[in-house]
Structure formats: C-alpha cells, structure tokens
N, C-alpha and C positions, 0 to 999 in steps of 0.2 A: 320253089318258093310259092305260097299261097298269094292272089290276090284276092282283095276283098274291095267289092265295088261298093256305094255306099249313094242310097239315092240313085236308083238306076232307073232310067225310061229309056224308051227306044232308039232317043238321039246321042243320050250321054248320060255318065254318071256325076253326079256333085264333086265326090271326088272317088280316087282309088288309092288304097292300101298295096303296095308291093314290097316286100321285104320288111324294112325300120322306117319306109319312107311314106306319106301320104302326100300326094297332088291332088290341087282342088282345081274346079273348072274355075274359068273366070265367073266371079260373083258380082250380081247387080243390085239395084234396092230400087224402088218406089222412093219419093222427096219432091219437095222444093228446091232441094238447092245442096251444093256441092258438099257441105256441113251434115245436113241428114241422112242423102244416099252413102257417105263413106261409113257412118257411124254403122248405120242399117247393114252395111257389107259387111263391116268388122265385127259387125253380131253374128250375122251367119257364118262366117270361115270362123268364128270361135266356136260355134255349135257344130261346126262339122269337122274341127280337129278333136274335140272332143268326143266325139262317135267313133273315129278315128284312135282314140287312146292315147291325145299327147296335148298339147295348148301350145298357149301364142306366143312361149318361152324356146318353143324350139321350131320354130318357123326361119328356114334356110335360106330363101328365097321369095323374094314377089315381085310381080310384074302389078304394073297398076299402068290401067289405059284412061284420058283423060280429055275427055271432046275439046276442052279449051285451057292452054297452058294460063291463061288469065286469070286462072283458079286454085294455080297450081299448091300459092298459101293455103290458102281455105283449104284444100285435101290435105296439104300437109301437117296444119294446126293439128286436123281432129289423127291422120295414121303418128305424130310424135306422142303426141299422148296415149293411144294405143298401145305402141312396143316398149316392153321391158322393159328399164336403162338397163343397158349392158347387153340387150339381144335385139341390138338394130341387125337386122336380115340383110344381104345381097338384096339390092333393089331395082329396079329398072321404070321408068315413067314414063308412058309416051303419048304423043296428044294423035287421038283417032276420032274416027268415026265410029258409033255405038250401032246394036241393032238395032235402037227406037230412040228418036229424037228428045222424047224424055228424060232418057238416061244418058247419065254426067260423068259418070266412073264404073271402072268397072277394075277388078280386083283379084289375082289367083295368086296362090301361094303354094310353096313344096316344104312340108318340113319332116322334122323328123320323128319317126316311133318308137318310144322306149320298149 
C-alpha cells in the first residue's frame, strides 16, 4: 500500500495517507481565546483532509488536548457546530499542557479516504 505524507518537514508531516485512511498531526492555531484557536484548527484539519481526498463527513476519530477543562464549553460550542449531524467521530478530550503557553487546544483526527 502507498503512503502519501502531506506537508512534510524534518520533524513531521501534517498528516499521512495510508491506505482509505488519513491521520493528521495534532493541529494548533494562533487566538485569543479558546473560540478562535478551535475554529482556526477546524479550518486547517478541513484544508488537510481535503489535500487528503475526503472532508469532515468522514473523520473517525479525534483526540482534542485542552490546557484548561474550564473551557471545555467554549471548545465544545465552536467543534458541535463543526461536525456533521449525524457524523459525530470517536472522540477523546483531555486537559494538558501545550508546547507554548499561548496555545489552548490543540486538535488531530484519523478519518477515512474514499
């Protein structure tokens, strides 16, 4: 089976293609606040499933990291509005620590390639 890495530097790629399947790295954004960096995420994992060959109707799985469960509404408002009705994903939330004190959330998904 082919992979196809997509956005590739030395450290990592954004995501990778193997098989029907795309995996994105975890996604961050530039913000004020918990409302703009998800939105800013969910723009980029929709511009790199799309590179990808599929959208945010067949996204399997996400993990979302989250420096303060305090916030956890405010991410949620803007990812329900986000997915599909009908293709809420496997999801997992957990509250961490980010690489950069800036950053609020952070975001990867596995879905699938038609």
């Amino acid at each position: 089976m082919s992979i196809k890495r997509i956005k590739t530097a030395t450290r990592m790629s954004q995501a990778v293609v193997h098989g029907n399947t795309v995996y994105t790295a975890g996604q961050v954004a530039e913000g004020d606040s918990v409302t703009e960096q998800t939105k800013a995420i969910l723009g980029k994992i929709e511009a790199l499933l799309s590179e990808a060959g599929t959208d945010k109707t067949k996204v399997l799985s996400a993990t979302i990291w989250i420096t303060d469960m305090a916030n956890f509404a405010e991410m949620n408002a803007v990812w329900d509005a986000w997915v599909p009705e009908g293709n809420a994903p496997a999801r997992a939330c957990v509250e961490s620590k980010l690489a950069r004190p800036d950053l609020l959330v952070e975001i990867g998904v596995i879905a699938a390639v038609d």
